[in-house]
KEVOSE-350996 format. One record per atom (N, C-alpha, C): residue in one letter; z, y, x. Coordinates in steps of 0.02 Angstrom, whole numbers, plus 32768, in hexadecimal, padded with zeros to 4 digits. Layout:
residues N
AZYX/...
***
This chain:
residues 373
X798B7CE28523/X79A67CD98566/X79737CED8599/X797C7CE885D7/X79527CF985FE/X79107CBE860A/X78E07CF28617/X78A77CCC8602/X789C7CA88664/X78B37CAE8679/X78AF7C7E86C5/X78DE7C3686BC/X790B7C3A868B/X791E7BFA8690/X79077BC3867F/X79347B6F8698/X78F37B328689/X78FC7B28863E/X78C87B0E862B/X78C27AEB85D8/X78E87AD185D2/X791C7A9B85F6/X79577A7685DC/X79817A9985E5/X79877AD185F1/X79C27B0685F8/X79B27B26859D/X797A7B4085A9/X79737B57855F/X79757B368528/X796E7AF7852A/X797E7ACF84F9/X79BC7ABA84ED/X79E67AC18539/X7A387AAF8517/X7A5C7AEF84FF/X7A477B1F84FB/X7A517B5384E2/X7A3D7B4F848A/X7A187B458470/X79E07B45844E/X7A157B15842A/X7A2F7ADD8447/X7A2B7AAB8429/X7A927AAE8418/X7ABF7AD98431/X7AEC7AE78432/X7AEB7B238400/X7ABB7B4C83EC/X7ABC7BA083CB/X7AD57B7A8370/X7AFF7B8E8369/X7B287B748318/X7AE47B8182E7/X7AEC7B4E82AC/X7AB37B738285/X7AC27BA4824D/X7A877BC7824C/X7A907BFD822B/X7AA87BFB81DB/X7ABD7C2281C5/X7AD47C248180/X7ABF7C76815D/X7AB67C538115/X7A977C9D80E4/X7ADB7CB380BD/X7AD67CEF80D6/X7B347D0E80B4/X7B167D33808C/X7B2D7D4C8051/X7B1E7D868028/X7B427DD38037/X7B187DE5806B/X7B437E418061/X7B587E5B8046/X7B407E4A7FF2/X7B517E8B7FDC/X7B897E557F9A/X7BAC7E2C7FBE/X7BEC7E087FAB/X7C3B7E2B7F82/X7C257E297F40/X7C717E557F3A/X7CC27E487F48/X7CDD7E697F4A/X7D2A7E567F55/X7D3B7E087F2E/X7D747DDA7F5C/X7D867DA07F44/X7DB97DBC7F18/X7DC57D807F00/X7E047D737EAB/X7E427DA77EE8/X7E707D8F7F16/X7EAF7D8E7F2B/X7EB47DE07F3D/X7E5D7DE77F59/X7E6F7E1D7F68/X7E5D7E637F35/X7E387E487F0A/X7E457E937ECE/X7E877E9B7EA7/X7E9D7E5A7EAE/X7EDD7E4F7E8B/X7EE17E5C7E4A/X7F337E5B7E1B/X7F2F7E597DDA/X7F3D7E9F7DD3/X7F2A7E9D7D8E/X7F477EE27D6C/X7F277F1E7D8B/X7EF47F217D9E/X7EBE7F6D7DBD/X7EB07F8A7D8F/X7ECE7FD57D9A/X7EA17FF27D67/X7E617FEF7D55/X7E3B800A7D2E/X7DF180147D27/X7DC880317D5A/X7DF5807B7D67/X7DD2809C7D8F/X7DE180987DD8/X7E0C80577DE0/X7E2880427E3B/X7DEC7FFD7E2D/X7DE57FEC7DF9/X7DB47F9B7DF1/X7D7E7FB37E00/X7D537FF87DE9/X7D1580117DF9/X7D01800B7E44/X7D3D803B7E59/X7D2080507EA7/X7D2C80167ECB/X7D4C7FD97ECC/X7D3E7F957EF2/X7D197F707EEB/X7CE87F717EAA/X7C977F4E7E8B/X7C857F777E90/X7C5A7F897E56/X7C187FAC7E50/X7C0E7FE37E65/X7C41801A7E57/X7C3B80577E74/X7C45806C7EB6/X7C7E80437ECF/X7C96805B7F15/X7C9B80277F49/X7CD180137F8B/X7CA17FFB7FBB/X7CA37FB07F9C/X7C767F6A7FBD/X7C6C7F467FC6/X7C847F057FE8/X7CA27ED77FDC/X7CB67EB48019/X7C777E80802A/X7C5D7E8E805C/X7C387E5E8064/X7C327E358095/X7C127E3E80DD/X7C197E038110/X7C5C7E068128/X7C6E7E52813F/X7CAD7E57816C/X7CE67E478146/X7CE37E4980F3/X7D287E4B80E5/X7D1B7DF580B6/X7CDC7DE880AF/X7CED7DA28094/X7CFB7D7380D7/X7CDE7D75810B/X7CF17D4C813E/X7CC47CF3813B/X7C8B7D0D812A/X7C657CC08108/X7CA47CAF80CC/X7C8E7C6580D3/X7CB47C34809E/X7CF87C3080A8/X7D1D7C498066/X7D697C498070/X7D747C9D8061/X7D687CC38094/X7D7B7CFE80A9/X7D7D7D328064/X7D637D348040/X7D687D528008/X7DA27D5B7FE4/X7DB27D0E7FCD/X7DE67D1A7FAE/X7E2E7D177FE2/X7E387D368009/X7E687D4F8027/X7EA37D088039/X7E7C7CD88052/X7EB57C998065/X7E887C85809F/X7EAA7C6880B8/X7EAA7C498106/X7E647C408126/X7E407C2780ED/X7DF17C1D810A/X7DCB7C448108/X7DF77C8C8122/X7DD07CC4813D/X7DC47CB78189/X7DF77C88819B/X7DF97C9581E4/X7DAB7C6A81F1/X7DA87C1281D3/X7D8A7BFD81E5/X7D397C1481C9/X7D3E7C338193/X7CF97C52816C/X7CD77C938196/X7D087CBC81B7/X7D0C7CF481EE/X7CF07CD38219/X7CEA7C9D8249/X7CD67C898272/X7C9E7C7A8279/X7C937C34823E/X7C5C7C2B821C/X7C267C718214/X7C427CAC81ED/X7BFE7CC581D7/X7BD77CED8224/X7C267D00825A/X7BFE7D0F8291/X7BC47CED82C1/X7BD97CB982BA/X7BB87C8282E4/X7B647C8182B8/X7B797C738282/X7B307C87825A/X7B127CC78273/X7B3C7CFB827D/X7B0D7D478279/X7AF27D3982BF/X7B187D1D830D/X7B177D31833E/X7ACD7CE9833F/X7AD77CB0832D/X7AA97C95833E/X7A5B7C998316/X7A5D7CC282EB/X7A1B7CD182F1/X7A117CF48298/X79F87D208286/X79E97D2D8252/X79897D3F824D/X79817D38820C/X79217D4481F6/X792C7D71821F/X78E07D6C8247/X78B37DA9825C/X78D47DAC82A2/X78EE7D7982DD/X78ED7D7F8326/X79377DA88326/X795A7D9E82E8/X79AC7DC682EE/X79CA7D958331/X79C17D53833D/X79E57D23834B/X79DE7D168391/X79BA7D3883B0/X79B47D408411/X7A047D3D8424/X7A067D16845C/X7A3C7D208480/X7A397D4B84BE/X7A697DA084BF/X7A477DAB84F4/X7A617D878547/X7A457DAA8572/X7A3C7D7785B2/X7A797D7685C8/X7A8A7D4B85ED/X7AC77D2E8609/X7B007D1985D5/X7B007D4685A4/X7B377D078562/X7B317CD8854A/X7B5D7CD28539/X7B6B7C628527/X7B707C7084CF/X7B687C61849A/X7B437C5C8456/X7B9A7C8D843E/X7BE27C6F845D/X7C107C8E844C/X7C217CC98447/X7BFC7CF58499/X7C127D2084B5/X7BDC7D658486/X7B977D3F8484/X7B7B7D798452/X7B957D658414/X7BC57D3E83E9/X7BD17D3D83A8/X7C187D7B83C1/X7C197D7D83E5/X7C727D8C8400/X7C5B7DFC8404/X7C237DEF841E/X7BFC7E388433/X7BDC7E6B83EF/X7BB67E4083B2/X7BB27E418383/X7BE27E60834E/X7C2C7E3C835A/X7C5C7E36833F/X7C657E828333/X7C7A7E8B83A3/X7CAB7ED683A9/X7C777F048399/X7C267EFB839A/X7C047F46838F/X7BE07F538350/X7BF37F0A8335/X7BCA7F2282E7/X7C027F1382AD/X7C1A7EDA82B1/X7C407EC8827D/X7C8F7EF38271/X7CA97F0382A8/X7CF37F2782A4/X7CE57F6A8280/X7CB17FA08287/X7C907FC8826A/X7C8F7FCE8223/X7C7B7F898208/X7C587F6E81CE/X7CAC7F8781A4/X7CDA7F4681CF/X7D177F5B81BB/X7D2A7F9B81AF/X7D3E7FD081D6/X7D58801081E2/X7D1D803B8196/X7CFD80308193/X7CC380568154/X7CF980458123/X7D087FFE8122/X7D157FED80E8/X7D627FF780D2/X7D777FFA8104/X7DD6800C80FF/X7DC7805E80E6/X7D98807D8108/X7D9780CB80FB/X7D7E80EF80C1/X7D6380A7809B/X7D5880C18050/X7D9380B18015/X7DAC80628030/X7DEC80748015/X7E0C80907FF1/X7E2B80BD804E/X7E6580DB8061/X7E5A81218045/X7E1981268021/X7E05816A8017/X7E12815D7FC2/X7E01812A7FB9/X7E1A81267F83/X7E5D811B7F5A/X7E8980FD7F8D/X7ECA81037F79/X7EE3814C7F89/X7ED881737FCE/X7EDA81BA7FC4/X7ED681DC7F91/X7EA981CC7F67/X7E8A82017F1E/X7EC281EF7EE3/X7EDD81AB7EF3/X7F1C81A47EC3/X7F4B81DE7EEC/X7F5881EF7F10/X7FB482147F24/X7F7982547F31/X7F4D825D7F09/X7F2D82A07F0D/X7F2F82CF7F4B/X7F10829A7F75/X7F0E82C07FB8/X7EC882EA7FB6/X7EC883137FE7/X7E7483397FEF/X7E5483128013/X7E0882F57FFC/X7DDF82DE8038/X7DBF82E2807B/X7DC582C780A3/X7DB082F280DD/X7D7A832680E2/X7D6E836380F4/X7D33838680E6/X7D2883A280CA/X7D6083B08089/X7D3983E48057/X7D8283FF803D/X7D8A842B8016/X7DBF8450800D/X7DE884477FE7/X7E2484567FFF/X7E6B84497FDC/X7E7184417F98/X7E8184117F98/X7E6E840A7F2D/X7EB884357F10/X7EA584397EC5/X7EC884747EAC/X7F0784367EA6/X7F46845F7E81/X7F7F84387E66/X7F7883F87E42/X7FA983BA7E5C/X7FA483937E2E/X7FA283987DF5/X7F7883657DCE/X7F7B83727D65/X7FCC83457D66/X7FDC83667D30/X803183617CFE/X8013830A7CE1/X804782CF7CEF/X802A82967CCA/X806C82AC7CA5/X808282907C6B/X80B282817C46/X80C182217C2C/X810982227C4C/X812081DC7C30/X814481C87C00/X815A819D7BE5/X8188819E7BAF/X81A1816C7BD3/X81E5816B7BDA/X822381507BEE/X8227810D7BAC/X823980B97BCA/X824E80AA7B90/X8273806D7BC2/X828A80347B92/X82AA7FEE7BAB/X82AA7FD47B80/X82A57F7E7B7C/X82B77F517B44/X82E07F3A7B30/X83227F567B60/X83637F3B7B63/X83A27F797B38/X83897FC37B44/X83B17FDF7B2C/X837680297AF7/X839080537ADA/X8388808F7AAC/X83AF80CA7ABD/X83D980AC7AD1/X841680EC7B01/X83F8811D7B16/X83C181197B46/X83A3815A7B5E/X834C81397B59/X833E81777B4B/X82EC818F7B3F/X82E681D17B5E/X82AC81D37B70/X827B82137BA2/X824382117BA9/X823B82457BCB/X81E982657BCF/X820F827A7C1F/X81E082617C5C/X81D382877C9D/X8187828D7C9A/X818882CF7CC7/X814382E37CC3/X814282D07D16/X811782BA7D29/X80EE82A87D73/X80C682DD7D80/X80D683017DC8/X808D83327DDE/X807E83157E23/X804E82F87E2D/X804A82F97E78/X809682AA7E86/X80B182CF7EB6/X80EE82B07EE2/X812582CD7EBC/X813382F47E88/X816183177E6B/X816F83197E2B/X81A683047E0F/X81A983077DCD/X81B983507DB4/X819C83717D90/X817F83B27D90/X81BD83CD7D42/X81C183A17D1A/X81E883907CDB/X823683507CD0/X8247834F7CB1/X826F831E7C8D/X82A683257C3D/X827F83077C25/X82B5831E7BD2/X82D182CA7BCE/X830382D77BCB/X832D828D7BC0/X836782AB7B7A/X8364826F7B4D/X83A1824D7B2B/X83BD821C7B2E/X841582467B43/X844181F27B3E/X846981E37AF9/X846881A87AF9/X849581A17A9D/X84D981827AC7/X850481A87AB9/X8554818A7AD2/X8572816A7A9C/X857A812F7AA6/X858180FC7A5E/X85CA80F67A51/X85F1810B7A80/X864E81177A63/X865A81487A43/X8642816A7A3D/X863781BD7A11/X85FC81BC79F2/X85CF81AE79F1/X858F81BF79D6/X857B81F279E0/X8580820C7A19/X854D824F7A31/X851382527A45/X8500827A7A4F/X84B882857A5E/X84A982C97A87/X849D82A57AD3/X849E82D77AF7/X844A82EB7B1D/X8441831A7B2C/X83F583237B26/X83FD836B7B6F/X83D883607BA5/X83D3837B7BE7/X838583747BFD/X838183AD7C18/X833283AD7C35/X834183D87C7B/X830783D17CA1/X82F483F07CDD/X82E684377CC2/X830F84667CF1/X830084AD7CE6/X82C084B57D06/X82B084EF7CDE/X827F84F67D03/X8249850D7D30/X828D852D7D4C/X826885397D9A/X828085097DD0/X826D84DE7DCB/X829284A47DE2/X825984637DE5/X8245843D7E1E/X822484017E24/X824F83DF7E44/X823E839D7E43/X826883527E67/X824683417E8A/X823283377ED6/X821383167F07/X822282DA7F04/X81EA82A57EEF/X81F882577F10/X81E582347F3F/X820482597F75/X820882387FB4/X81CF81F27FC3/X81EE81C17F92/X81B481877F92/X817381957F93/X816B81B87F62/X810F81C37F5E/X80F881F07F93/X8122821C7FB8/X810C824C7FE5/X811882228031/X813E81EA803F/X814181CB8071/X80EF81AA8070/X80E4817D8028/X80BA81538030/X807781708043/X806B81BC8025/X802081E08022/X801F81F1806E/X805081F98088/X8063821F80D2/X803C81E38104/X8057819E8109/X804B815B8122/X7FF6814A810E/X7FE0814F80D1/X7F99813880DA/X7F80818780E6/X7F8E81A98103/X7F8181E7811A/X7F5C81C7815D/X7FA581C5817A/X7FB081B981C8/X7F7A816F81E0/X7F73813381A6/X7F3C80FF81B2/X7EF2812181B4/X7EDE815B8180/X7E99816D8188/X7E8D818181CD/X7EC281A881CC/X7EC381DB821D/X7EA181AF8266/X7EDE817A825B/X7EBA813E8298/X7E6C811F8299/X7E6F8118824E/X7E1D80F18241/X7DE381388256/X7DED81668245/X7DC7819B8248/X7DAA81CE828F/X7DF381A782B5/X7DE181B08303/X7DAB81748321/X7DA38144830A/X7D6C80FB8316/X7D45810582EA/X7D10814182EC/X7CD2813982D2/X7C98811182D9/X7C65811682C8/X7C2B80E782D8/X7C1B80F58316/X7C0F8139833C/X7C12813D8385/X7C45811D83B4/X7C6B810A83AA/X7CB580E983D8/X7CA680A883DC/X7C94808D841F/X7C8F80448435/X7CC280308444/X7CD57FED8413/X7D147FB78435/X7CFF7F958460/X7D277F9284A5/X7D0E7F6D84D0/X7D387F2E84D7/X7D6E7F1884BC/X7D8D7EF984BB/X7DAE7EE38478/X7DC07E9A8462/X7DEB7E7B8440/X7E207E848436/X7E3C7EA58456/X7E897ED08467/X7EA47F008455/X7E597F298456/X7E567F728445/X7E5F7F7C83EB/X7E237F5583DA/X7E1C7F348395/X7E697F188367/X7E987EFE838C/X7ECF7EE18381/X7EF77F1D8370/X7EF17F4983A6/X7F207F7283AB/X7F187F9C837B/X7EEC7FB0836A/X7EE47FFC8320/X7EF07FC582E9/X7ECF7F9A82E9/X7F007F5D82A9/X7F2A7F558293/X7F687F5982BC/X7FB47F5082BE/X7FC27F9282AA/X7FA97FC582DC/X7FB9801982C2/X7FA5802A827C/X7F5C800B8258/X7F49801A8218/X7F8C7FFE81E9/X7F977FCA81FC/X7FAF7F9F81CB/X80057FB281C5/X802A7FCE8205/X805B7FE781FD/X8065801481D7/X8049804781DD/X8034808F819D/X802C8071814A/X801880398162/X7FEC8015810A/X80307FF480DD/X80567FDB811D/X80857FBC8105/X80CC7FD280F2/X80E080078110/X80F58052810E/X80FD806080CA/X80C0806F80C7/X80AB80958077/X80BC80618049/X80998021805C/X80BD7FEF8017/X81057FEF8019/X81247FFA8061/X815D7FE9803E/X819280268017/X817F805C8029/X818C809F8019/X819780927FBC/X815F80897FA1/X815E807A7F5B/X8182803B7F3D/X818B7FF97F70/X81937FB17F5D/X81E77FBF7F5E/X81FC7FE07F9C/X82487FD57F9C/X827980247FA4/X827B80267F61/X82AE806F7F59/X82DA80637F8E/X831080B27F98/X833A80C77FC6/X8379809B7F9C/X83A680817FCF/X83EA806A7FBB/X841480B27FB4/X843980C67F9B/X846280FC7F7F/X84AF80F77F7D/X84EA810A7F92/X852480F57F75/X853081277F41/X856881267F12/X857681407ED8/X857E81827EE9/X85AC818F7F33/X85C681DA7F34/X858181FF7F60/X853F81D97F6D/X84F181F57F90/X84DA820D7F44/X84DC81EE7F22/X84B681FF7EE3/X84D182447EBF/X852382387EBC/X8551826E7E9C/X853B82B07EAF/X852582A57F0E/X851E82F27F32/X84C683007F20/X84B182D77F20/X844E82D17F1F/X844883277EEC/X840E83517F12/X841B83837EF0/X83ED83697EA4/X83E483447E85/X83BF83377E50/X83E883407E12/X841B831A7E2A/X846283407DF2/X846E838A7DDA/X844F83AC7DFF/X845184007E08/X841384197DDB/X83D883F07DCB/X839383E97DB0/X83A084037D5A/X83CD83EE7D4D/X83DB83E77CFA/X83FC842E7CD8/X83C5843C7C99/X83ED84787C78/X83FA84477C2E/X843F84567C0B/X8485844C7C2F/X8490843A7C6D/X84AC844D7C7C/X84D784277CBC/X84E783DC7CAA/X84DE83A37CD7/X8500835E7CC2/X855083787CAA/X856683417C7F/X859E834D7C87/X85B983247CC1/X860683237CD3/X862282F77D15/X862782C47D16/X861982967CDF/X862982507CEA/X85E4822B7CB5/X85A482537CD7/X855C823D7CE1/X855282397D1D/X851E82117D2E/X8505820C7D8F/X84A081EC7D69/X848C821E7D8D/X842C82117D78/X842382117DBC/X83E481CB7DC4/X83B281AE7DEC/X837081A77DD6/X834F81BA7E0B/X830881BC7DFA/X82E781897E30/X82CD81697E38/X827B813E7E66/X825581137E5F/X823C81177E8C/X821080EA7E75/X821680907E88/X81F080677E69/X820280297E73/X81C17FF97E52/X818180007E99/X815C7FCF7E91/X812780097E79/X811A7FF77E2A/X80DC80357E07/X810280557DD9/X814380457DC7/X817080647DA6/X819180AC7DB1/X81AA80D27D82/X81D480FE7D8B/X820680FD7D65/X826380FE7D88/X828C80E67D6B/X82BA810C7D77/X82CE81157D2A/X830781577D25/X8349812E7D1F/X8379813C7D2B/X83C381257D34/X83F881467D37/X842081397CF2/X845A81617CD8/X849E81407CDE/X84CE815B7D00/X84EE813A7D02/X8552815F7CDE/X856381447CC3/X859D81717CA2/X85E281407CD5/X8605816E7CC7/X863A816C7CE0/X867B816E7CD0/X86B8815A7CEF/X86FD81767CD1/X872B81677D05/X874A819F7D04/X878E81A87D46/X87AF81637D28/X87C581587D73/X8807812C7D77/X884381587D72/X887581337D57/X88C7815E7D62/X88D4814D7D9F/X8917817D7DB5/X892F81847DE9/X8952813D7DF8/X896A81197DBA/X899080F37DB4/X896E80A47DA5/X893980A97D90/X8900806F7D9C/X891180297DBC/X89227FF57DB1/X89277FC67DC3/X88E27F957DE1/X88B97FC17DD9/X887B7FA27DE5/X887A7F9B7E42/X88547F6C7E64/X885D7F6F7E91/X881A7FA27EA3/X881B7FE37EC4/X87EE80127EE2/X87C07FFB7F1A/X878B7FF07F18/X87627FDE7F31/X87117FEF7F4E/X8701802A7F62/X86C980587F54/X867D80247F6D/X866080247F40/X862680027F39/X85EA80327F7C/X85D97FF27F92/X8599800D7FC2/X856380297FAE/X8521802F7FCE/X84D780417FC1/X84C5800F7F99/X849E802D7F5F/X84737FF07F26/X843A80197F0F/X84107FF67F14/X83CE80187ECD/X83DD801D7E9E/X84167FFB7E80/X841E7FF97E3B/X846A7FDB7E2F/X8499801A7E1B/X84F380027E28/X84F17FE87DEE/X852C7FBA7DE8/X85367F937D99/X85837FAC7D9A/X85837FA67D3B/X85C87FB07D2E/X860B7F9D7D53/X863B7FC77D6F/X86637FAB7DA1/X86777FD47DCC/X86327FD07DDC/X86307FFC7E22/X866280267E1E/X869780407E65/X86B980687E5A/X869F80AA7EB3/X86C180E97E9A/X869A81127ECD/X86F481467ECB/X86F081747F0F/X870D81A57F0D/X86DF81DE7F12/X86F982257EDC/X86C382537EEF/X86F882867EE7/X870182B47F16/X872782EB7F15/X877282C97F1B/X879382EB7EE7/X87E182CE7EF0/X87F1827D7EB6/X87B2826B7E8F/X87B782577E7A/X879282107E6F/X87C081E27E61/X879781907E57/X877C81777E13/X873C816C7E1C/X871481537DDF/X86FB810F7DDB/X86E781047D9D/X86D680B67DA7/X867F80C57D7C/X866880927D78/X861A80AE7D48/X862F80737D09/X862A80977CBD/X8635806C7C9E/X85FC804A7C84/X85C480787C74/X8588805E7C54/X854A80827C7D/X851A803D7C8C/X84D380567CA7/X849680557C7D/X8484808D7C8C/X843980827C5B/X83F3809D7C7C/X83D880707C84/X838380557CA2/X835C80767C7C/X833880AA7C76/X82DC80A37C4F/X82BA80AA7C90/X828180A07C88/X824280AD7CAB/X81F680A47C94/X81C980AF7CB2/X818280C37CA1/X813E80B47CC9/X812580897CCA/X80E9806B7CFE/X80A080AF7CFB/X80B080B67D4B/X808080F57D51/X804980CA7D7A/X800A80C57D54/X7FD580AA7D65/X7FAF80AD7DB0/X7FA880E67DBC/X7F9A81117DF5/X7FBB80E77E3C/X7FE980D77E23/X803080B67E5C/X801B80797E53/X7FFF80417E30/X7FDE80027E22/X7FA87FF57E64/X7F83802A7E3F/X7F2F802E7E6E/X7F58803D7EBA/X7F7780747EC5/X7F8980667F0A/X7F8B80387F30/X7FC980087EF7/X7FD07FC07F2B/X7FAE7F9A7F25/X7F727F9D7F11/X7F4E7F6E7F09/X7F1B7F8F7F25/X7F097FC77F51/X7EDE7FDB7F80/X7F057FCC7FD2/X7F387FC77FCA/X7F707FB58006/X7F647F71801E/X7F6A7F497FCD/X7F627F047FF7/X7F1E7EED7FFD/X7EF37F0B7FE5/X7EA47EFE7FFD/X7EA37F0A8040/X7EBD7F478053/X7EA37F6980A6/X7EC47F3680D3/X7F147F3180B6/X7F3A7EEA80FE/X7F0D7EC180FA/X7EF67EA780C3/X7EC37E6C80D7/X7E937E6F80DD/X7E6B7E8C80F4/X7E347EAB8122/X7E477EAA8167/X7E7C7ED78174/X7E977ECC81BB/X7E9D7E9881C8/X7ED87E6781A5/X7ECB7E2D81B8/X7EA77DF381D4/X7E627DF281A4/X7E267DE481A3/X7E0D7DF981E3/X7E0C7E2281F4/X7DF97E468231/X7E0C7E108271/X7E477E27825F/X7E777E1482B7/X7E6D7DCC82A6/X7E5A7DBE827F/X7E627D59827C/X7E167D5882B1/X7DEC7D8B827C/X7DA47D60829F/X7DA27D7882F7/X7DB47DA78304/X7DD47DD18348/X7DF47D83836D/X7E367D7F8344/X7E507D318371/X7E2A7D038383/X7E067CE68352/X7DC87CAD8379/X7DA47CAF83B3/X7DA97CF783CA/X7D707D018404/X7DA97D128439/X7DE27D18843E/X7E2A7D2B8461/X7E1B7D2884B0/X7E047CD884B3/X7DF77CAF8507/X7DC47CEB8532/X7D957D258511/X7D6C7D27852C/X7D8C7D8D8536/X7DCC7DA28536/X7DE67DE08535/X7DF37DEB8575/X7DFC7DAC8597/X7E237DC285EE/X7E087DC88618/X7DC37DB58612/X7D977DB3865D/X7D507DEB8646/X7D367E06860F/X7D117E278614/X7D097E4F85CB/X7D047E9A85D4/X7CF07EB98597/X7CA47EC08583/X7C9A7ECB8545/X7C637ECA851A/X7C507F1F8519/
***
């Protein structure tokens, strides 16, 4: 403080400054937030290999593992940094009150701390939807993964889709038609790919989050709590976007699917009373066959055309062309693509970081209206 003031001024200062606390920097990610089921190589780059969570994203005590006592552990560890660390860290400068430099601290060192750390991430969930890194050159074509189609519920149909990138590049499917015992067998021609929309929405969205973080470099002063708030909400909209892109497939009605040019994908040709779905759902990829059979003209059934579903069940009835169908039998496989795991589980690390953020941001709120930092 200023060195003209009286000793009982400096001592109620002195005697008000929180006491200090020893945090560990180099603190790794909590339980909630590495979450379950990480791959190996998404588990690396959040320990040992890649970034760190440490002051900004454990938040002192609590903050780690991603529950509430980030807010109060966030507070806590500022008040420690602002009131004094080894070696004369702990000066208050002149005219602030012990809050206002924990509050000053916050916007020019710690939000930073944050933004490093969302941007290693986000770079790393990037490298899953095989984006190019900033700076260096366009990487070649996605590598071909191959899946095998299966379920525990049915044998009816089995496959192989091949994954490139955002595009299923392949597909060999068998259906077993169990009133006949046939065996019908269709693949993707092949000059022919399937865009999945999902994965190309989601890579598009943590696109658009780097973009924002990458404009607030280490040169860019927040001068405000507000400001801070505001790219928060913007990060986290993009973040959340993308989760939900993968978490919640498109609703579809029977006669959207009938026209979808994916039906057009297949050498044979489907026959007419098949209907194929492809998306995604969560880390899954889920193929969906659906057979069919005209109603008569004369049908006593009451006609009823079924709405948008992720997933129609037997029943369902549709008009397509001049003619009314009903779906008699559905059949489900699908295939957990790893890659799509680590995503969401780099998704929900970054919201809660933001989070973390704007909590420890809220504590200092009272001091946004009357003067910037």
């Amino acid at each position: 403080g200023g060195c003209g003031a009286p000793r009982t001024a400096r001592r109620r200062v002195a005697a008000t400054a929180p006491r200090r606390r020893q945090l560990d920097p180099g603190r790794p990610l909590g339980r909630s937030a590495a979450g379950e089921g990480l791959g190996p190589d998404a588990a690396g780059a959040l320990t040992a290999g890649g970034p760190r969570l440490g002051r900004a994203a454990g938040g002192g005590d609590g903050g780690g593992d991603g529950s509430d006592g980030g807010r109060a552990g966030g507070a806590g560890e500022a008040r420690g940094r602002a009131a004094g660390a080894p070696g004369g860290g702990g000066r208050l400068t002149a005219g602030l009150s012990p809050q206002e430099e924990e509050f000053r601290w916050l916007l020019h060192d710690e939000v930073h701390a944050v933004l490093r750390q969302l941007q290693d991430i986000l770079k790393e969930a990037s490298l899953r939807f095989t984006l190019p890194s900033s700076g260096t050159a366009t990487e070649g074509p996605a590598k071909q993964e191959n899946f095998i189609l299966g379920s525990c519920s049915t044998d009816q149909v089995k496959g192989v889709l091949t994954l490139q990138g955002d595009a299923l590049s392949q597909a060999d499917v068998n259906l077993k038609i169990p009133r006949n015992n046939q065996l019908l067998h269709f693949a993707f021609r092949e000059d022919k790919q399937w865009k999945l929309q999902q994965i190309q929405d989601a890579r598009n969205h943590v696109s658009q989050a780097m973009y924002l973080l990458a404009n607030r470099d280490e040169s860019y002063q927040f001068r405000t709590g507000a400001e801070v708030l505001k790219l928060m909400d913007a990060v986290m909209l993009q973040l959340t976007r993308a989760r939900n892109r993968l978490t919640t497939p498109a609703t579809l009605t029977l006669p959207e699917i009938a026209a979808s040019g994916l039906t057009r994908m297949f050498a044979p040709a489907l026959p007419s009373d098949l209907l194929v779905n492809v998306y995604i759902n969560l880390n899954k990829l889920c193929l969906t066959v659906y057979q069919l059979h005209a109603l008569q003209p004369n049908s006593t059934k009451n006609f009823r055309p079924a709405g948008g579903a992720v997933l129609h069940s037997p029943g369902a009835m549709f008009e397509w062309g001049s003619q009314r169908l009903e779906v008699s039998h559905v059949h489900k496989v699908e295939c957990v693509i790893p890659w799509l795991n680590d995503a969401l589980v780099f998704f929900t690390v970054s919201l809660q970081l933001c989070q973390q953020l704007k909590d420890k941001i809220s504590v200092f709120s009272s001091y946004w209206s009357y003067r910037p930092f």
